[in-house]
VEXDREN-2710 file (C-alpha; in Angstrom, 1 decimal):
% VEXDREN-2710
k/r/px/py/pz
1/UNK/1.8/-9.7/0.5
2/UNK/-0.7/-12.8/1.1
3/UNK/1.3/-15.8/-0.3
4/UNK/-1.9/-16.8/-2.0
5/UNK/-1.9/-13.5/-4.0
6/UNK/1.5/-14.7/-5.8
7/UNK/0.8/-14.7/-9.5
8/UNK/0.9/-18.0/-10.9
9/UNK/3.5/-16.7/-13.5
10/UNK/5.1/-15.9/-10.8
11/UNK/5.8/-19.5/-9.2
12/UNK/5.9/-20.7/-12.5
13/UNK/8.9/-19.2/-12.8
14/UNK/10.1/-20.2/-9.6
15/UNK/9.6/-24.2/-9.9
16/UNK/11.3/-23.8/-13.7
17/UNK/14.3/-22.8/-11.6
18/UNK/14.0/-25.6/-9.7
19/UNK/12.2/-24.5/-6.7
20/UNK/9.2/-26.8/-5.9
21/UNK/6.7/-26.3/-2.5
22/UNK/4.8/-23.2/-2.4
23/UNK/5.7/-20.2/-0.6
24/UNK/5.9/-19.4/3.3
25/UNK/6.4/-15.8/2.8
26/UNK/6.0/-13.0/0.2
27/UNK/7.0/-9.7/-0.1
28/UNK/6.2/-7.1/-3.3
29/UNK/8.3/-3.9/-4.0
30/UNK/7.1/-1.2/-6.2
31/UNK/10.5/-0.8/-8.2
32/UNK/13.3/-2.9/-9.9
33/UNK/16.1/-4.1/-7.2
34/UNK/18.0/-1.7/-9.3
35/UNK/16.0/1.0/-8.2
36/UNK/15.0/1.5/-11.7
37/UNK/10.9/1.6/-12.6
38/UNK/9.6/-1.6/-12.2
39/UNK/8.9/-4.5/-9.5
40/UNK/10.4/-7.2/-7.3
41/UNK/9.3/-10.2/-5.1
42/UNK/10.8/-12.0/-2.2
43/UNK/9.4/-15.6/-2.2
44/UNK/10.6/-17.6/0.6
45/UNK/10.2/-21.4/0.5
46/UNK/11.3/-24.1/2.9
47/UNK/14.8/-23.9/1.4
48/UNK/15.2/-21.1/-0.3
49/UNK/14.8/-17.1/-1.2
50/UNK/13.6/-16.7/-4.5
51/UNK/14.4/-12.8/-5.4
52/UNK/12.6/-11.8/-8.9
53/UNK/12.5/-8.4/-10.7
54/UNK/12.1/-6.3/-13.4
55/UNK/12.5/-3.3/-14.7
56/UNK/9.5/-1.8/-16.5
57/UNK/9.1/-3.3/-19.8
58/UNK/11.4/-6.2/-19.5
59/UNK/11.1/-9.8/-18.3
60/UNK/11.7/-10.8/-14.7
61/UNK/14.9/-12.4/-13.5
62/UNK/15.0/-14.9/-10.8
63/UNK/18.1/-15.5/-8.8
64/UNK/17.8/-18.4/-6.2
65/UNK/19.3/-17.5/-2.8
66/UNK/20.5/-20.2/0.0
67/UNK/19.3/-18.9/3.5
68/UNK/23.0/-20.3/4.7
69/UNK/24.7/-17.6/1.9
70/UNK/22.9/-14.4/3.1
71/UNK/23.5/-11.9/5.7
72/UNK/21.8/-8.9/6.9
73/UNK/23.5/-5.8/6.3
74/UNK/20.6/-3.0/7.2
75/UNK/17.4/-3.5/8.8
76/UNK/16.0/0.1/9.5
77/UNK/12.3/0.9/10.5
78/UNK/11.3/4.5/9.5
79/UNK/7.4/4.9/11.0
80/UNK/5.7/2.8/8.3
81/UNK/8.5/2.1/6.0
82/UNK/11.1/-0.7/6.6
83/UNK/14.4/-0.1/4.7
84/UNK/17.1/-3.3/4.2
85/UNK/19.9/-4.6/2.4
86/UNK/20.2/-8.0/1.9
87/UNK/24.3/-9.6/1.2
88/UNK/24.4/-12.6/-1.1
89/UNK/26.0/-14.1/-3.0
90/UNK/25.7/-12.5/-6.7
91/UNK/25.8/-9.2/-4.9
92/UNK/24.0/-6.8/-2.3
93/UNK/19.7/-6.5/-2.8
94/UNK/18.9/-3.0/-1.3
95/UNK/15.1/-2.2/-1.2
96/UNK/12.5/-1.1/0.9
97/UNK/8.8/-1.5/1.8
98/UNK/5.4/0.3/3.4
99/UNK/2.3/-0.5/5.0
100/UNK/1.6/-3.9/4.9
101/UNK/4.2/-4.9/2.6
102/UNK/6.8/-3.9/5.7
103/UNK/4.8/-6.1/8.0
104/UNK/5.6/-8.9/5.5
105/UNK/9.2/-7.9/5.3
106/UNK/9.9/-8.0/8.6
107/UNK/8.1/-11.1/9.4
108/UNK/10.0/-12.9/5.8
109/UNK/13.4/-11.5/7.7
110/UNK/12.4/-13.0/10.6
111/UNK/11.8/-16.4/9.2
112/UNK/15.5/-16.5/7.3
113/UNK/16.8/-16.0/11.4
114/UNK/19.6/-14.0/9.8
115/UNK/22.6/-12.8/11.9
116/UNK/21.8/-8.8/11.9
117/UNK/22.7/-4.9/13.0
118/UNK/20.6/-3.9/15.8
119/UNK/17.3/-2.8/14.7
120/UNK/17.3/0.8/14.4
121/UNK/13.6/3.3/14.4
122/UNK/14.2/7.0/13.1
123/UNK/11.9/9.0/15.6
124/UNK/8.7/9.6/14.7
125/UNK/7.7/13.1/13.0
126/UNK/6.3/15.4/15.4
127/UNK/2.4/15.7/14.8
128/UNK/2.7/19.6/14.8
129/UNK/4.9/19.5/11.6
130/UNK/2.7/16.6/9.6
131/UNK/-0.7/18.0/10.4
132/UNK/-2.7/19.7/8.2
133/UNK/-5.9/21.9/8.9
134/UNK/-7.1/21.9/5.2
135/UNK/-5.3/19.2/3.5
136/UNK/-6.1/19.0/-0.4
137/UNK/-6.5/16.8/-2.9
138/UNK/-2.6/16.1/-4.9
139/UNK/-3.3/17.1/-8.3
140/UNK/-6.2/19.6/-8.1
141/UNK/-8.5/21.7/-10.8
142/UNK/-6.4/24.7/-12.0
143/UNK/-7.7/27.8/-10.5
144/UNK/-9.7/26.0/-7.8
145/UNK/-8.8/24.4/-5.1
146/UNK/-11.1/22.1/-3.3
147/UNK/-11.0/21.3/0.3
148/UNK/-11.0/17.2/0.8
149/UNK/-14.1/16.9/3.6
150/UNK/-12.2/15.1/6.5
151/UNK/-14.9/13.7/9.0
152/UNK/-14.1/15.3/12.6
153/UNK/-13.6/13.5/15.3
154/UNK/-16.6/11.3/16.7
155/UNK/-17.3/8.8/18.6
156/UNK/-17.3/5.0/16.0
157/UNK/-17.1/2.4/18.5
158/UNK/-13.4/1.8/19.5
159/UNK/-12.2/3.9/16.7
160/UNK/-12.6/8.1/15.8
161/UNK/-13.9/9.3/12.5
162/UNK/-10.8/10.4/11.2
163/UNK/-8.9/7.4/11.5
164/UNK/-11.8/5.3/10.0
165/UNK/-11.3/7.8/7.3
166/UNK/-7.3/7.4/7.4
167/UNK/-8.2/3.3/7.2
168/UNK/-10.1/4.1/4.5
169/UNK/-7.5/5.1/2.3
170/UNK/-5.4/2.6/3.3
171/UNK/-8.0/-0.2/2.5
172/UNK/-8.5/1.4/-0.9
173/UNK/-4.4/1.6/-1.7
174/UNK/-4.0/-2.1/-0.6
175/UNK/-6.8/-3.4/-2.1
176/UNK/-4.6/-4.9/-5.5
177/UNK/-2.4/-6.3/-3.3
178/UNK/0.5/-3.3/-2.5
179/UNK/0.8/0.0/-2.6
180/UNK/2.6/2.0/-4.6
181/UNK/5.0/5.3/-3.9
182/UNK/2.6/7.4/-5.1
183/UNK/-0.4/6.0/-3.1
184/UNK/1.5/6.2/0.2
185/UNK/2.8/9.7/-0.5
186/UNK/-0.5/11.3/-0.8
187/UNK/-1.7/9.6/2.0
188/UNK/0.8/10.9/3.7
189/UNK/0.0/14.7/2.6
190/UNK/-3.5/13.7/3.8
191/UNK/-3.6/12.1/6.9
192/UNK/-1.1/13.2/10.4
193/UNK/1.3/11.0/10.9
194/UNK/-0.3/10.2/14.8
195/UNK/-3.6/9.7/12.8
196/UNK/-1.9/7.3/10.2
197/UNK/0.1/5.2/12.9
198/UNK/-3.3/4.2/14.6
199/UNK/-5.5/3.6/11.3
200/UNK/-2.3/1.3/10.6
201/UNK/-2.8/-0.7/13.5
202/UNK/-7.1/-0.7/12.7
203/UNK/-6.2/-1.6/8.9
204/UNK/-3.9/-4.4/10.1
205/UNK/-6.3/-6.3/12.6
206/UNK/-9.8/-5.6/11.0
207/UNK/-11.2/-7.4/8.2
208/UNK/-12.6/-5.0/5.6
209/UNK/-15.8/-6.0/6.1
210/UNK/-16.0/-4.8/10.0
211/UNK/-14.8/-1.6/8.5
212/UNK/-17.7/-1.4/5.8
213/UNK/-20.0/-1.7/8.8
214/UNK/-18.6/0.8/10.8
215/UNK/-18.0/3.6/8.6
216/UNK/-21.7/2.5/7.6
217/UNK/-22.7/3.5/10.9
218/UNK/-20.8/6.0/11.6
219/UNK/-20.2/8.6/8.7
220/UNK/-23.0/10.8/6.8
221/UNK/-23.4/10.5/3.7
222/UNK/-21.7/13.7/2.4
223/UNK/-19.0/11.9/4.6
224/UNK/-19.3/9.0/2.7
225/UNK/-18.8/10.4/-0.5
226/UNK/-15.7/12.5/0.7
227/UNK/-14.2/9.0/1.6
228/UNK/-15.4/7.1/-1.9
229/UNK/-14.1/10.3/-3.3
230/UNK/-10.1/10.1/-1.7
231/UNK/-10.8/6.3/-1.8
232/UNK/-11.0/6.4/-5.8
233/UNK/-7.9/9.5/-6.1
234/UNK/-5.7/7.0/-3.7
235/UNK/-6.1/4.3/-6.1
236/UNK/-5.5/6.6/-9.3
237/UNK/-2.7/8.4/-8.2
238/UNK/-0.3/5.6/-9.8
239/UNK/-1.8/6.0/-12.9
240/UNK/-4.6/3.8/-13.5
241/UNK/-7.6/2.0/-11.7
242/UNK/-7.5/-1.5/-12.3
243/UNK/-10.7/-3.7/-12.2
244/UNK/-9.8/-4.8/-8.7
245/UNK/-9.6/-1.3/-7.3
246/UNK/-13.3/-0.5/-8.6
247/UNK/-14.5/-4.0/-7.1
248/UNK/-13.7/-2.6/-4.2
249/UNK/-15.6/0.4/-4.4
250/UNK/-18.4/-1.3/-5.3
251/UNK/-18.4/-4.0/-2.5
252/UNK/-17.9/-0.5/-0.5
253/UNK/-21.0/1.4/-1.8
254/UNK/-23.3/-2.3/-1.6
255/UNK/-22.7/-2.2/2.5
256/UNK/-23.0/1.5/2.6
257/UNK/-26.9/1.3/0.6
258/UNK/-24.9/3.9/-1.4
259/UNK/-26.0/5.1/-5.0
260/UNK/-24.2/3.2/-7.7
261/UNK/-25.4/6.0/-10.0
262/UNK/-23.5/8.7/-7.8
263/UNK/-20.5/6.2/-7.3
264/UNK/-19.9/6.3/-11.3
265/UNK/-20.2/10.1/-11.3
266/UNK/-17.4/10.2/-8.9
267/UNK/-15.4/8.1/-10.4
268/UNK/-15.7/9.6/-13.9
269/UNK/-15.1/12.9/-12.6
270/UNK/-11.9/12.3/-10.9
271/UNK/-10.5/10.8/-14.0
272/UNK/-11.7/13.7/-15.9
273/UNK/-10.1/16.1/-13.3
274/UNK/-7.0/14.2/-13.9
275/UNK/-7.0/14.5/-18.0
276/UNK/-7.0/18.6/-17.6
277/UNK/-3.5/18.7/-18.5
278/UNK/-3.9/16.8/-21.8
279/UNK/-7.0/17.9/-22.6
280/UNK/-6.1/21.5/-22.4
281/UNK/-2.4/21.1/-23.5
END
């Protein structure tokens, strides 16, 4: 998580507490420390950890952590998910973290120079077993099933279509600041895993912007409205679509020349597709 993304409640909290500066590093997890439904932040100043959580409904707690009290019990990178527990002094934090949120855990770890267990990386899924010839969408019409467009591979500069198109999601999952277990689990189901680990690496060192263009260039537009189509059920998936999910869409369709009117259509038909079960129940 960018540090300048941090919630001002958020560091509010923190300097009540007593911590002043502003954050070096931040982490966000989709769930409680607990486990529990919910959210938690690492904040790591100059001097100290600032853990905060909640679980869904309920206020956050902050405990303030000295880097000298802590030790690293796990550190475990599974393909695009980084797995930890953390030893301090009120008690053990266990959590873990995707995407770009496990770039930032490792890189907050990294920065608290902790004593630790070797680095351990589960092998990776073999692309036979993850691919999928005709993925679909999670949660489709009863009684029809319809086949998500995937652009085949092309030539798009550096990059193939299909992992502009993987990129794409990932953009779109990231772009209120973290992703949630439902985002990356359907973007599992619909990208390989060989696919994903390269449009990580593209998501990670291109600016959105560069990718705009290129997918601009590159894809059709029945292409185009396959990806603003998966774009919008990525960000939906956990529930809602926050105004910061749509602006993205639209800064998306501005660089693509694509019609707004079309966009909308999209984007109310997905949620439609999504209230079949209670508005049929």
């Amino acid at each position: 998580m960018d540090v300048r993304f941090v919630s001002e409640s958020l560091l509010n909290q923190a300097k009540a507490a007593g911590i002043a500066g502003k954050p070096l590093h931040a982490v966000r997890f989709s769930r409680a420390f607990s486990g529990e439904s919910g959210e938690g932040y690492f904040l790591l100043y100059p001097d100290c950890l600032a853990a905060l959580d909640r679980k869904f409904g309920e206020e956050f707690q902050l405990r303030k952590l000295a880097p000298d009290e802590l030790s690293l019990l796990k550190r475990e990178q599974n393909g695009t998910k980084l797995d930890f527990t953390l030893d301090t002094a009120s008690g053990p934090i266990s959590s873990s973290a995707t995407f770009s949120e496990a770039e930032a855990l490792g890189k907050l770890l990294d920065a608290l120079n902790l004593a630790a267990p070797a680095v351990s990386a589960a092998p990776a899924p073999s692309a036979a077993a993850t691919v999928k010839p005709e993925p679909q969408l999670a949660a489709s019409v009863p009684g029809s099933k319809p086949k998500i467009e995937i652009p085949s591979s092309g030539n798009s500069g550096s990059s193939g279509s299909l992992q502009l198109f993987a990129a794409g999601l990932l953009y779109a999952a990231a772009s209120d600041g973290a992703f949630s277990p439902e985002q990356e689990r359907l973007i599992n189901q619909l990208i390989p895993s060989n696919v994903l680990a390269t449009a990580l690496s593209y998501y990670n060192s291109t600016p959105k912007e560069t990718f705009f263009r290129e997918i601009r260039n590159a894809f059709s537009e029945k292409q185009q409205t396959s990806l603003i189509a998966n774009q919008l059920e990525v960000m939906m998936c956990d529930g809602d679509l926050r105004r910061i999910e749509m602006d993205f869409i639209k800064v998306e369709a501005m660089y693509l020349n694509y019609s707004s009117s079309k966009m909308y259509q999209i984007r109310e038909l997905i949620i439609l597709k999504n209230q079949l079960s209670a508005l049929f129940a």
